[in-house]
OpenMM code with the backbone's topology and positions (N, CA, C; nanometers):
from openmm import Vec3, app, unit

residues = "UNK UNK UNK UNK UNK UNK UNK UNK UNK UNK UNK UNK UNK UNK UNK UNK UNK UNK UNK UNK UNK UNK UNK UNK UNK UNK UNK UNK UNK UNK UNK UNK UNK UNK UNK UNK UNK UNK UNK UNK UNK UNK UNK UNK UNK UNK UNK UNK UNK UNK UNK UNK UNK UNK UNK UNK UNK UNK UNK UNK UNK UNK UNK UNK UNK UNK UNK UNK UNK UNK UNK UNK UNK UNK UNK UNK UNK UNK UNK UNK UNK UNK UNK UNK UNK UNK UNK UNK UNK UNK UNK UNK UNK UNK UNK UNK UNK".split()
positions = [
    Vec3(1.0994, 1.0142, -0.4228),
    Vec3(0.9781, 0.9599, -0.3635),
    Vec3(0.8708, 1.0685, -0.3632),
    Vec3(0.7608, 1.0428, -0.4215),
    Vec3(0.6494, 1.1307, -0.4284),
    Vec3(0.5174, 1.0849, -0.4621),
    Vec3(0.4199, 1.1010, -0.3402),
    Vec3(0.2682, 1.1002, -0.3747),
    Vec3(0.1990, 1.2129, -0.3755),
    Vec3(0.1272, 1.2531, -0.4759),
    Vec3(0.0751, 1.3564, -0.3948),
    Vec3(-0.0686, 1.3912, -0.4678),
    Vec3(-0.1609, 1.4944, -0.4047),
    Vec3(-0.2774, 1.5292, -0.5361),
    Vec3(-0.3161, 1.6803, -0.5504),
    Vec3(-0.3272, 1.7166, -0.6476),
    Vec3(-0.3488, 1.8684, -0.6342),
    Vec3(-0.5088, 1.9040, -0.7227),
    Vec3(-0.4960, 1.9793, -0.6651),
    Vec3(-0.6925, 2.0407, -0.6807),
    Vec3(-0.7139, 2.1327, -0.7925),
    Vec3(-0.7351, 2.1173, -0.9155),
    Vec3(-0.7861, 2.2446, -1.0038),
    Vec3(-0.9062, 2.3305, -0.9686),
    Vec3(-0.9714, 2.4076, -0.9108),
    Vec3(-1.0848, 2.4653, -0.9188),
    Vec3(-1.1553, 2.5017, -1.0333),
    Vec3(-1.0523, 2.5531, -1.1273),
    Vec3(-1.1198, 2.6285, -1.2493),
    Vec3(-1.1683, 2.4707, -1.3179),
    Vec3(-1.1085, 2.3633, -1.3358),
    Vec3(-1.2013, 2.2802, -1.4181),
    Vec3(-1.2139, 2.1407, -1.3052),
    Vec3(-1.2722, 2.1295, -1.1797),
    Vec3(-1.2961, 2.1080, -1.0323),
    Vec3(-1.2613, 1.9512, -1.0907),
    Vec3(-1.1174, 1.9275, -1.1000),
    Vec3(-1.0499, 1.7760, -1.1047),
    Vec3(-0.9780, 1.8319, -0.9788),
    Vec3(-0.9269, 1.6514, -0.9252),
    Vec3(-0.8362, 1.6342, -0.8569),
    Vec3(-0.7546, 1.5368, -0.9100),
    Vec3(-0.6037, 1.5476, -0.9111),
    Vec3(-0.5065, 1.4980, -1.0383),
    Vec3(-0.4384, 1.4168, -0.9060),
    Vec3(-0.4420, 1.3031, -0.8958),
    Vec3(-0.3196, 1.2175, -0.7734),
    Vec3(-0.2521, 1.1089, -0.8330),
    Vec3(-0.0960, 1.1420, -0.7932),
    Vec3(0.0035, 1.0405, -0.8411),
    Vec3(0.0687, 1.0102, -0.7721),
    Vec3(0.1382, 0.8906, -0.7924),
    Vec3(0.2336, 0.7989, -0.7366),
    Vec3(0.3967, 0.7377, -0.7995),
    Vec3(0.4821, 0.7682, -0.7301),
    Vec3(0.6181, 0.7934, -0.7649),
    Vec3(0.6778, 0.6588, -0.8260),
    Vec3(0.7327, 0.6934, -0.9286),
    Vec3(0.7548, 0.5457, -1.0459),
    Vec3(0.7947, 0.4111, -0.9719),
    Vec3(0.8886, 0.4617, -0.8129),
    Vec3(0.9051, 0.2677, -0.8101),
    Vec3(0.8313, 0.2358, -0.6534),
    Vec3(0.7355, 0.3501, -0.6497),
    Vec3(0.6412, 0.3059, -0.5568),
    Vec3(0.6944, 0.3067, -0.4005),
    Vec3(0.7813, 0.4010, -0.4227),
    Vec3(0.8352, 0.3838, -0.2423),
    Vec3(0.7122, 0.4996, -0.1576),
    Vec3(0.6533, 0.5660, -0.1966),
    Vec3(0.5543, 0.6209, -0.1074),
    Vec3(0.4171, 0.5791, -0.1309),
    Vec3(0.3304, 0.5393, -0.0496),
    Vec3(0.2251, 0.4407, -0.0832),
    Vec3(0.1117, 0.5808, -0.1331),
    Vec3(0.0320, 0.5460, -0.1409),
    Vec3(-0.1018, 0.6097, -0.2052),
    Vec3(-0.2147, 0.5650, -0.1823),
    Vec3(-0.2879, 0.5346, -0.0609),
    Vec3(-0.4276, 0.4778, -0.0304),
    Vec3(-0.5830, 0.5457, -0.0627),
    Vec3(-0.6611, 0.5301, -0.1274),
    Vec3(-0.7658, 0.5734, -0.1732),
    Vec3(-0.9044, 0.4967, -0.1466),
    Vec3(-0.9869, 0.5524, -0.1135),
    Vec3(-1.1267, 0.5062, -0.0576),
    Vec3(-1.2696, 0.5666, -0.1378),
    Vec3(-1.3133, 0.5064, -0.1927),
    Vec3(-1.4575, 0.5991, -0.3224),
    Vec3(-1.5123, 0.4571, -0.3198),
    Vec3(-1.6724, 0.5128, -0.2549),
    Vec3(-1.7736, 0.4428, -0.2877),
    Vec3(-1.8397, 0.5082, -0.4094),
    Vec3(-1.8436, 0.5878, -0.5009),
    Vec3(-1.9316, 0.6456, -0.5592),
    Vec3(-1.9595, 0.7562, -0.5200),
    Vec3(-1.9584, 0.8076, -0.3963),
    Vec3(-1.9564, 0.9778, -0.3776),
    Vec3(-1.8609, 1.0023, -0.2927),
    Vec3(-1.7839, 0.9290, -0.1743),
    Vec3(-1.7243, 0.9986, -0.1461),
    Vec3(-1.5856, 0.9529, -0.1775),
    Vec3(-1.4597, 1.0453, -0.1691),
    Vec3(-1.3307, 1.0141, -0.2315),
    Vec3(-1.2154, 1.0499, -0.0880),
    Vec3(-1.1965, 0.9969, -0.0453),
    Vec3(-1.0645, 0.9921, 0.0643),
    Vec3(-0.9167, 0.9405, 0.0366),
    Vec3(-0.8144, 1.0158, 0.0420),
    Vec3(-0.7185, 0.9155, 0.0264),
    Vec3(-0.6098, 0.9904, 0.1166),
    Vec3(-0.5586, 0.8714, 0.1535),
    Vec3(-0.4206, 0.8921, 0.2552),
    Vec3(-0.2723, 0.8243, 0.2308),
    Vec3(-0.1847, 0.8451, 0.2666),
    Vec3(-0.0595, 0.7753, 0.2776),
    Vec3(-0.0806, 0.6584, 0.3678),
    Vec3(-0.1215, 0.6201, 0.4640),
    Vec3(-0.2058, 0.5218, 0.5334),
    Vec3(-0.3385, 0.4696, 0.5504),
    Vec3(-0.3588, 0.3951, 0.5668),
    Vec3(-0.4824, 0.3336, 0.5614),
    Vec3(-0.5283, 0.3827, 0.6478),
    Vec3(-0.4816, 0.4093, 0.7796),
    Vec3(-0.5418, 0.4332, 0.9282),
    Vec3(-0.5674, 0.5598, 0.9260),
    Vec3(-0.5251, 0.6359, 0.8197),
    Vec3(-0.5934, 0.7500, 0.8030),
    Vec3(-0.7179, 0.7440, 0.7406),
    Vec3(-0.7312, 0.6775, 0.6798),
    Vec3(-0.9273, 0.6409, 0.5907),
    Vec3(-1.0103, 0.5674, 0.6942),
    Vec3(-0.9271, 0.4871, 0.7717),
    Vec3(-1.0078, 0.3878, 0.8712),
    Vec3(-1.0651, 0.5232, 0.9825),
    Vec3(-0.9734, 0.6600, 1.0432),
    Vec3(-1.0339, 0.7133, 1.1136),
    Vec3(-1.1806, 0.8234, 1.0889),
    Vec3(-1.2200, 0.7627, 0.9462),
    Vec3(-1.3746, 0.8111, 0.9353),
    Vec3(-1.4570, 0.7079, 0.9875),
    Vec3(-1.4884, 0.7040, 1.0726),
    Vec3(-1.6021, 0.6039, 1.1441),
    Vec3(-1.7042, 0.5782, 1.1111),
    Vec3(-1.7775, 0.7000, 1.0670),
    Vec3(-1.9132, 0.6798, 0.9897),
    Vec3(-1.9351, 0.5954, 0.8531),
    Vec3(-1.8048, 0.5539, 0.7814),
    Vec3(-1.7762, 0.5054, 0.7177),
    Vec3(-1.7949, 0.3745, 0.7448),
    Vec3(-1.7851, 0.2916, 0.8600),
    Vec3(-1.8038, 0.1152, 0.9276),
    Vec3(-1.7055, 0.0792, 0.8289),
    Vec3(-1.5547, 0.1438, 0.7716),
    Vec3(-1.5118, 0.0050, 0.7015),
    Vec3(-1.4211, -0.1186, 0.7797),
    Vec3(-1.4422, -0.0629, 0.8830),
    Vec3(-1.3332, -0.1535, 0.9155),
    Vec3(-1.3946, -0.2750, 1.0445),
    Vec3(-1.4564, -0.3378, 0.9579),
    Vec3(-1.5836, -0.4576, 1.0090),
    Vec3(-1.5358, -0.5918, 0.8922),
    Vec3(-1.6260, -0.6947, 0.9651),
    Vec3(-1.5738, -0.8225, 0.9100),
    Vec3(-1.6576, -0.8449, 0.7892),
    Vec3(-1.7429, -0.7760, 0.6993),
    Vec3(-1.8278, -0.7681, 0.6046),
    Vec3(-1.7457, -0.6786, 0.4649),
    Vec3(-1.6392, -0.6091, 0.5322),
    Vec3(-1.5655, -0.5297, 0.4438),
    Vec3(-1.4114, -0.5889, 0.4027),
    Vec3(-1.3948, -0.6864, 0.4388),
    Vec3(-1.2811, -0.7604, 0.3953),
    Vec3(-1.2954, -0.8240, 0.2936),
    Vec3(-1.1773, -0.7896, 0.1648),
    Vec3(-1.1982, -0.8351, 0.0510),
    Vec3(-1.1428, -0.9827, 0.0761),
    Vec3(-1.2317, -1.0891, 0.0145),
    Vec3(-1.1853, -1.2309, 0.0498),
    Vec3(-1.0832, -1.2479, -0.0665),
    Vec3(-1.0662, -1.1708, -0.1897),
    Vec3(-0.9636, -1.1789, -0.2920),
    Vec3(-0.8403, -1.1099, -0.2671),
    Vec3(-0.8323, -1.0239, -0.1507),
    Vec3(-0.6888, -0.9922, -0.1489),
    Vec3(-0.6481, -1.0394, 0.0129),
    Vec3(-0.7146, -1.1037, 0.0577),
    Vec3(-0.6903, -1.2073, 0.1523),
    Vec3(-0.6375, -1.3463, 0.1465),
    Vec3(-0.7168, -1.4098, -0.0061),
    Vec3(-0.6098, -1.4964, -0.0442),
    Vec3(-0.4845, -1.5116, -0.0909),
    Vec3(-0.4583, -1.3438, -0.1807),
    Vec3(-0.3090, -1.3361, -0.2097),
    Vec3(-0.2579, -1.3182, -0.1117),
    Vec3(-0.2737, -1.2064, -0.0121),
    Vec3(-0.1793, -1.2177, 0.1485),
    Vec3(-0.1365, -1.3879, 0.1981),
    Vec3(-0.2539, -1.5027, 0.1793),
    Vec3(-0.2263, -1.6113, 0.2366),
    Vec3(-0.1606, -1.7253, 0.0987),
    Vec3(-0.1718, -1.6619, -0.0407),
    Vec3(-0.1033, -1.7499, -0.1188),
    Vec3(0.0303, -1.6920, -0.1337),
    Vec3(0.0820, -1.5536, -0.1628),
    Vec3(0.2410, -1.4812, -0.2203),
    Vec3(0.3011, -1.4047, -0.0425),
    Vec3(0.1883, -1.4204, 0.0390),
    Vec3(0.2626, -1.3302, 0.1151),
    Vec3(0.2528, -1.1726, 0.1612),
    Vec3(0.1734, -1.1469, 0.1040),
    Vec3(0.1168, -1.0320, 0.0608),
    Vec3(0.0202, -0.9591, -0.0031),
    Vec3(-0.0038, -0.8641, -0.0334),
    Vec3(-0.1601, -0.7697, -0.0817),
    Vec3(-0.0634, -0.7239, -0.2439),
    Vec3(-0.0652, -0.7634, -0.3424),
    Vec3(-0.0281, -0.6744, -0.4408),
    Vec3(-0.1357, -0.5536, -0.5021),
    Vec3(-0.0665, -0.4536, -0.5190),
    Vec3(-0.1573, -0.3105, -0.5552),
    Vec3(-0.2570, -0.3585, -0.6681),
    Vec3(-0.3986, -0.3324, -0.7075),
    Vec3(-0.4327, -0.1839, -0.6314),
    Vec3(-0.4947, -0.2366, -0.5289),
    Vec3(-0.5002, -0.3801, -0.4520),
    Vec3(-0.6107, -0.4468, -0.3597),
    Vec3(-0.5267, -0.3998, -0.2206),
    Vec3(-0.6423, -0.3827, -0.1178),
    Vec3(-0.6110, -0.3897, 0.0172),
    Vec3(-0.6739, -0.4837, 0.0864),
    Vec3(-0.6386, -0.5244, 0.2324),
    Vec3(-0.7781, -0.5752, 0.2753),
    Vec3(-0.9039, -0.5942, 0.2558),
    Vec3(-0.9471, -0.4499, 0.2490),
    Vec3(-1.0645, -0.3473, 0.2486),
    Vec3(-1.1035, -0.4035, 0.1569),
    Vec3(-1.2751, -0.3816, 0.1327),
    Vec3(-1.2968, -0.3841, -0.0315),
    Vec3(-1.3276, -0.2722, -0.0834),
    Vec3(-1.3404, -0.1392, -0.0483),
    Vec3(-1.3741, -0.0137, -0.1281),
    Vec3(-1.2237, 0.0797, -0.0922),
    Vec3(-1.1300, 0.0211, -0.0495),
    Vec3(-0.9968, 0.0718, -0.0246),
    Vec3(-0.9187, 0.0241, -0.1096),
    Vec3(-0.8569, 0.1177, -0.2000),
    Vec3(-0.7499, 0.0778, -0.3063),
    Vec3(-0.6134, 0.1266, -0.2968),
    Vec3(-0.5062, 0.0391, -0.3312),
    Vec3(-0.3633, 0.1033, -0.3383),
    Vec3(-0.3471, 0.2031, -0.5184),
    Vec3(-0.3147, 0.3119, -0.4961),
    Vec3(-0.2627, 0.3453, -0.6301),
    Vec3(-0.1272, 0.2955, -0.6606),
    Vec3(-0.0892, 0.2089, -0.7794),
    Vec3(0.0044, 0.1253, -0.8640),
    Vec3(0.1391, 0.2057, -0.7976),
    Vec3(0.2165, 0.1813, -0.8328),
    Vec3(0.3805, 0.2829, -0.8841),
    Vec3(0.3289, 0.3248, -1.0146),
    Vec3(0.3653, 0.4723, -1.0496),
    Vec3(0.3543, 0.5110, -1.1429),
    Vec3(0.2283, 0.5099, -1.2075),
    Vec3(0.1618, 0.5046, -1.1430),
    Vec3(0.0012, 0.5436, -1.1571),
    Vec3(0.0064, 0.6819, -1.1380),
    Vec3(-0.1564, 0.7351, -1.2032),
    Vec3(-0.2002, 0.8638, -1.1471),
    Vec3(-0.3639, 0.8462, -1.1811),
    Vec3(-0.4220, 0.9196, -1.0827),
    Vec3(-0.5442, 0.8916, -1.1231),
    Vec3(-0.6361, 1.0765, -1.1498),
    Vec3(-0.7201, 1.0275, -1.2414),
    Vec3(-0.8219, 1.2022, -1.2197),
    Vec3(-0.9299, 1.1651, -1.2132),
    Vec3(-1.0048, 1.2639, -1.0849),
    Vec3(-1.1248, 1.2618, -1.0484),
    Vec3(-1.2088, 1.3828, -1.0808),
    Vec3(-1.2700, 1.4084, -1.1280),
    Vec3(-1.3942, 1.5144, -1.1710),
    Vec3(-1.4919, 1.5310, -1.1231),
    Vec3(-1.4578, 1.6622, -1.0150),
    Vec3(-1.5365, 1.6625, -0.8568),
    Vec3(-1.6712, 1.7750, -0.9016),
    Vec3(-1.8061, 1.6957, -0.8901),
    Vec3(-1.9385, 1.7410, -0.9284),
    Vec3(-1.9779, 1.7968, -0.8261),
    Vec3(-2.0502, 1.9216, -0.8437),
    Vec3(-2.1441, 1.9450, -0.7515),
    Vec3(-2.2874, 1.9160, -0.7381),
] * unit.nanometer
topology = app.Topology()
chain = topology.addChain("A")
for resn in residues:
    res = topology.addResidue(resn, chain)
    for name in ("N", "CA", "C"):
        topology.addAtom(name, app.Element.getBySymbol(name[0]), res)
């Protein structure tokens, strides 16, 4: 089981992956500048300045899969600027100054 992300400085990526059958989750939050991600959601929800967690930010498309299969399948959350990373995903970000 392994999520995790590690930081290059010399070429300023951040490299984050997620363990092939997905037993440790991977939550990620990017509007366009800023990039958050946690093992929980309630860790992204405790940026406040952020307002995501209001009735304007609920994705109505992964609300219907919760109410058609039962559930949220990856990469959708509630949220709409909150994403699950896959199993066996990895993602790279190329952090600008």
């Amino acid at each position: 089981m392994r999520a995790f992300a590690l930081y290059d400085p010399a070429k300023q990526e951040l490299f984050c992956s997620r363990d092939r059958l997905g037993k440790k989750p991977f939550y990620y939050y990017f509007d366009g500048s800023q990039f958050i991600f946690s093992s929980e959601i309630k860790g992204i929800l405790e940026h406040k300045e952020l307002k995501i967690n209001i009735k304007e930010n609920i994705d109505s498309e992964a609300l219907d899969f919760y109410f058609t299969m039962g559930y949220i399948p990856s990469p959708w959350t509630i949220y709409k600027n909150i994403k699950k990373l896959e199993a066996r995903h990895s993602l790279k970000l190329k952090i600008e100054n």
